[in-house]
C-alpha positions as CSV (number, residue, x, y, z in Angstrom):
1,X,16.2,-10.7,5.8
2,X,13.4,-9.1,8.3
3,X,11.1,-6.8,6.7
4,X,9.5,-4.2,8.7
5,X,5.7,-2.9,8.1
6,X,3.9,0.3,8.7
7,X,0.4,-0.3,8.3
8,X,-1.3,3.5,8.0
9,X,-5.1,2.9,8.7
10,X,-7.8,4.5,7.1
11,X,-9.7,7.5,8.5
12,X,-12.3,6.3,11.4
13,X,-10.0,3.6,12.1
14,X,-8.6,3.9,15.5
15,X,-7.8,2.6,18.9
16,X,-10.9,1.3,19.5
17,X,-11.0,-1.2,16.1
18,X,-7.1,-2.2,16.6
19,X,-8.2,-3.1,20.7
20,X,-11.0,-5.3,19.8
21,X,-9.5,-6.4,16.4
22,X,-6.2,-7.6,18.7
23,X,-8.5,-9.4,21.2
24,X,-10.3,-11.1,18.5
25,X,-6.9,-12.8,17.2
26,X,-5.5,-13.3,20.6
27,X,-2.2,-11.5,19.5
28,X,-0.4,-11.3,22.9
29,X,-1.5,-14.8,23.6
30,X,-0.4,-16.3,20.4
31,X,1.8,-14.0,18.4
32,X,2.0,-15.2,14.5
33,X,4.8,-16.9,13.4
34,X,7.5,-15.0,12.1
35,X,6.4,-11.6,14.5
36,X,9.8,-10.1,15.9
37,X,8.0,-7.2,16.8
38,X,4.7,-5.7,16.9
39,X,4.0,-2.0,18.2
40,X,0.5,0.5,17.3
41,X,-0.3,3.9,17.8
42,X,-1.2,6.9,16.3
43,X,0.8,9.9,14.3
44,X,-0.2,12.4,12.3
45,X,-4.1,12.1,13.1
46,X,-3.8,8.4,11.6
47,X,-3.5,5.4,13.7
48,X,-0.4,2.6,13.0
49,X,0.8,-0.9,13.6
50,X,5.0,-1.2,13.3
51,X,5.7,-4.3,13.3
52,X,9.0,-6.8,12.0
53,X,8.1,-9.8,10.4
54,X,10.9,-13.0,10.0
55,X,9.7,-12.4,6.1
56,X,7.1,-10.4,4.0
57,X,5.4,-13.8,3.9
58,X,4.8,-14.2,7.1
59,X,3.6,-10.7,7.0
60,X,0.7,-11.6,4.4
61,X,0.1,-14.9,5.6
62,X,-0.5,-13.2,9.1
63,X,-3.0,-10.8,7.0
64,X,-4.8,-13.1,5.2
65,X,-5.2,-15.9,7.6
66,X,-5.7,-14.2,10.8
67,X,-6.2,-10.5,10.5
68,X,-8.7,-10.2,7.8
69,X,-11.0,-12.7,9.1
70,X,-10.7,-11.1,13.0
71,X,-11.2,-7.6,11.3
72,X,-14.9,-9.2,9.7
73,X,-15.6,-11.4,12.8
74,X,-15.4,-7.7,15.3
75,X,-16.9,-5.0,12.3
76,X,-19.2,-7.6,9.5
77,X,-18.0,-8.7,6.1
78,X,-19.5,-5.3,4.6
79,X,-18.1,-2.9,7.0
80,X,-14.7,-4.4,6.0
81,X,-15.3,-4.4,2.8
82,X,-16.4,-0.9,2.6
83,X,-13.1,0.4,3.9
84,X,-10.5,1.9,2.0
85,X,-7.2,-0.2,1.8
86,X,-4.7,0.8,5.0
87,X,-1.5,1.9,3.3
88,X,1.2,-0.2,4.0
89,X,4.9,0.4,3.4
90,X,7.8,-2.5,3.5
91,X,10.9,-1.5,4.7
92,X,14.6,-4.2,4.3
93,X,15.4,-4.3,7.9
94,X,19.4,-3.8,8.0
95,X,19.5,-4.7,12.0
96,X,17.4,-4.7,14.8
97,X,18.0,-5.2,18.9
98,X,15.8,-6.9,21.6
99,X,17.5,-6.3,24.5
């Protein structure tokens, strides 16, 4: 079953970290495997990536293998490490449409 994700980032995370974070992985060149659907922006004063995964695997396999090490590669190791955890939520994906 798909699994959706809504990644809330931390405060001082914005447009700006997602842009060059996103050009550092070469998402829109080479999506992940298992990416239905990706989509980022922000609500609420926060900025956020919606995206449906194949699995919640893929999901953390995506975050561990390519995110993480794109997020220390554009900001440094401590940068990353000083920031607090993005709050992510899964959500059971009961249908979705690409038209």
């Amino acid at each position: 079953m798909a699994v959706g994700t809504i990644t809330r980032f931390s405060e001082g995370m914005g447009a700006e970290q997602y842009d060059a974070v996103t050009a550092e992985m070469g998402l829109a060149d080479e999506p992940p495997d298992g990416l239905i659907f990706h989509s980022a922006g922000e609500l609420e004063g926060r900025f956020q990536v919606f995206n449906v995964w194949e699995t919640r695997e893929n999901f953390e396999r995506f975050t561990e293998d390519r995110l993480r090490p794109a997020q220390v590669a554009v900001m440094g190791e401590e940068r990353v490490a000083a920031l607090p955890d993005a709050d992510v939520v899964h959500v059971a994906i009961h249908k979705y449409v690409i038209p």
